[in-house]
N, C-alpha and C positions, 0 to 999 in steps of 0.2 A: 914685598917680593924681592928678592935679591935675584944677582944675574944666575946665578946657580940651578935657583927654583922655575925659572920664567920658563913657559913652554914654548914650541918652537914657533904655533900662531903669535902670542904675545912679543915675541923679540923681532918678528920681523914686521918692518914697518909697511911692508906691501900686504902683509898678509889680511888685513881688512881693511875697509874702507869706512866703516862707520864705528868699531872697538867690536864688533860683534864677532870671535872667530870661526873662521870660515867663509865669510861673507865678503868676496874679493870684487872689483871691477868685472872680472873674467866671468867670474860665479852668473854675477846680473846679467852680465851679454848674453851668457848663454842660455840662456833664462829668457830674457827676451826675443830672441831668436827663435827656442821654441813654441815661447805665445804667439811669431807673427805667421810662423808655417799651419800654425794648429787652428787658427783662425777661417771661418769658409767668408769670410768678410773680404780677408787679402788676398783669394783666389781672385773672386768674383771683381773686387776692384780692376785689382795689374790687370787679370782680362780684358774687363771693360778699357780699361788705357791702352791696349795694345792693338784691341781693334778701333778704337778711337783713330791712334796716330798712324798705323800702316793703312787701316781699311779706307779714312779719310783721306789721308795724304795719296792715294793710288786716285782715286775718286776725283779730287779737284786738279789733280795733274791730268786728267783725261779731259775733265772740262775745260778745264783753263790752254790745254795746249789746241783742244779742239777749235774753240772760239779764236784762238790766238790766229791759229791756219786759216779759218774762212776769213777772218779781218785785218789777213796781212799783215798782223804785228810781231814788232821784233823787239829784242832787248825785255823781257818778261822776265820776273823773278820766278823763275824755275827750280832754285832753290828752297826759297820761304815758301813756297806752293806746294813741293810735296811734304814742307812738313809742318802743315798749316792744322793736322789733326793734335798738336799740343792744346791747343786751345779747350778740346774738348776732354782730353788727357785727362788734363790738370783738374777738371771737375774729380776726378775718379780717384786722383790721387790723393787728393786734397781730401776728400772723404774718408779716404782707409785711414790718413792723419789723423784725423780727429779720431776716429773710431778704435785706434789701438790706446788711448785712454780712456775718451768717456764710456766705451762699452766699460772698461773695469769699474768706473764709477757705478754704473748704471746697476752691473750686478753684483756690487758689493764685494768683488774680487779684489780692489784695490788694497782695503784691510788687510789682508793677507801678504800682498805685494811689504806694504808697509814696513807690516809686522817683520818682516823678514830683511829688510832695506831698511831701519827707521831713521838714517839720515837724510832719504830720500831722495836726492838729488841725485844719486848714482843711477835710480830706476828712471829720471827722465833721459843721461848722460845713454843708457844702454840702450834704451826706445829710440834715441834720435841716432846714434851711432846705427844701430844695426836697419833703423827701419830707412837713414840715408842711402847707408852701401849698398843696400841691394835695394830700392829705388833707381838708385842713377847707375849700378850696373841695368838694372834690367830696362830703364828708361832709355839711356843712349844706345844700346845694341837696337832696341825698337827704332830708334830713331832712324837708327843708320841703315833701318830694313826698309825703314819709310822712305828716304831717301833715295835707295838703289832702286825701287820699285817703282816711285814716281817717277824717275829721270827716266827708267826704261820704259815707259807711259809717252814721258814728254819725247822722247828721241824720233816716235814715231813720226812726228811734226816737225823734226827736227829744232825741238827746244831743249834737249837733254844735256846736264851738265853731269863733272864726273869727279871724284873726290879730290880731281886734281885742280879742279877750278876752282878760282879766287873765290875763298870765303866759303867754301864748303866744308871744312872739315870743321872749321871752327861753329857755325851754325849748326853742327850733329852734335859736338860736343857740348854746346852751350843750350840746346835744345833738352837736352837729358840734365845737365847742371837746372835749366829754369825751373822742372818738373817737380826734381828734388827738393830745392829751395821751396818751391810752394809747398808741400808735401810736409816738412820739417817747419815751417810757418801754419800747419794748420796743428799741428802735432802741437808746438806752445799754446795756440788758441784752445786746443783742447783740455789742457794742464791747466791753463786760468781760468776760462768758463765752466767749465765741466761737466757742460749738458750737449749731446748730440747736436742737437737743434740750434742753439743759441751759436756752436762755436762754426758751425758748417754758413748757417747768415751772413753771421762775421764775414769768414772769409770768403766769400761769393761775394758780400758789398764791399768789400776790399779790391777783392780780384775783378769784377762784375759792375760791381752798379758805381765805382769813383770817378772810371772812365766816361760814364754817360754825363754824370753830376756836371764832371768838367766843363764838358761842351755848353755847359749853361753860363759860363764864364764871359768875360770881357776875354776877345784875341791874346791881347798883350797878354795877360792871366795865365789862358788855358796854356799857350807854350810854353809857359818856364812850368808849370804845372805837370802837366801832363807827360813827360820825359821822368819823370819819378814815379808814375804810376806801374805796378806789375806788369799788368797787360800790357801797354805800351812797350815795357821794356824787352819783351816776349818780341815783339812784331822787330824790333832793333835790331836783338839779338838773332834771327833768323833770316834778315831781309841782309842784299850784299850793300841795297843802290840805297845811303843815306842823306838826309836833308842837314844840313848847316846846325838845324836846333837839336841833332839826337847827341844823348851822348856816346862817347866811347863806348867800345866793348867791356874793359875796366870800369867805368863809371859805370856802365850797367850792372854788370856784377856785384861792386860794390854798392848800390843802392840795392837790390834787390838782397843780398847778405844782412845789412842794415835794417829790412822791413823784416827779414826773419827772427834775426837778433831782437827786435824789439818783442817778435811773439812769442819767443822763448824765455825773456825776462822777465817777464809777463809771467808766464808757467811757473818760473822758478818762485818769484815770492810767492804767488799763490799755495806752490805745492810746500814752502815751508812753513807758510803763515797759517793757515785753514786742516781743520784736521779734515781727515774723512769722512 
């Protein structure tokens, strides 16, 4: 083909992503965008996480500020308190993860996907891009309702903090950042397993059952241990008052980025090694 004859898909080097014209980066996003809106899976999840993290976080900022008032105590994390519903979040998110691939396993819709992508790698790239941004858009805005809501709970007691106190903005931010990360960690697990059931265990004894394992540990053990675990890293990231053995907010991040990177690498050979 000379430069004369080339069509305009063939001569420009954006214009596909795997030699197929027409088949761009943009193409798949928007593509997966419309699978995750179309889906009654990722209504019913975000839901679920939304009343998780506001309905809970209202919830134990009533109890916790109640209990706090009749027994005199001061200095209460009133922050990690009202937004203690991540915990239960992350179940919901971590689900709709897995579930925007292995459902297409399950109904043979991935074929299709493929056939259409068959470099494949773009169609994880466009799942985890679009199902991150709007995750942690819509996770952080929760958060920071869970937040407002709870402190106006705790103020009653006069334990109510405000976006202006230390550590609280960074705790809303990083509380929607954990969510995501977990969310995009079960999203790989679901890429390499490829079964509902198998990838959702996974990460529940990841997220769930490592921290308990721990505690079976030698002291010495479980503390250099247990500062790398999700969970843990969760309670870090959301608490102001830290102990000597947590680590940074950085270091939290970056280990937790690290446990996702690993379940998406994970995904990626899978998804180019294994046919459908």
């Amino acid at each position: 083909m000379t430069a004369a004859t080339m069509t305009p898909e063939a001569a420009s080097p954006t214009a596909s992503t795997d030699g197929h014209p027409g088949v761009t980066q943009a193409r798949v996003l928007a593509s997966e965008w419309i699978k995750l809106r179309s889906l009654r899976s990722t209504w019913f999840s975000l839901g679920a996480a939304i009343l998780a993290t506001i309905g809970l976080g209202i919830l134990f900022s009533a109890l916790r500020g109640h209990d706090a008032h009749v027994h005199h105590e001061f200095g209460i994390e009133s922050i990690a308190t009202s937004l203690r519903g991540i915990y239960l979040a992350q179940l919901a998110v971590g689900v709709l993860g897995v579930l925007l691939i292995s459902g297409e396993y399950a109904t043979g819709m991935i074929r299709a996907t493929l056939s259409a992508v068959p470099r494949r790698v773009p169609v994880l790239i466009g799942k985890g891009v679009v199902f991150g941004t709007v995750t942690y858009v819509l996770c952080t805005v929760m958060a920071l309702i869970a937040f407002l809501s709870g402190q106006a709970v705790l103020d009653t007691w006069g334990f109510g903090a405000t976006l202006g106190t230390a550590g609280a903005v960074r705790a809303v931010l990083c509380a929607g950042l954990y969510l995501t990360l977990i969310g995009l960690m079960a999203l790989g697990l679901g890429f390499a397993i490829r079964s509902t059931g198998g990838a959702i265990a996974t990460l529940f004894g990841v997220v769930l059952v490592l921290p308990a394992l721990s505690n079976a540990l030698p002291t010495s053990w479980q503390n250099r241990v247990d500062k790398y675990l999700p969970l843990n890293i969760a309670n870090t990231l959301i608490e102001t008052h830290r102990d000597t053995n947590s680590l940074s907010t950085g270091g939290c991040i970056g280990v937790l980025v690290l446990w996702t990177a690993v379940a998406i690498a994970a995904g990626v050979i899978v998804l180019k090694r294994r046919d459908a």
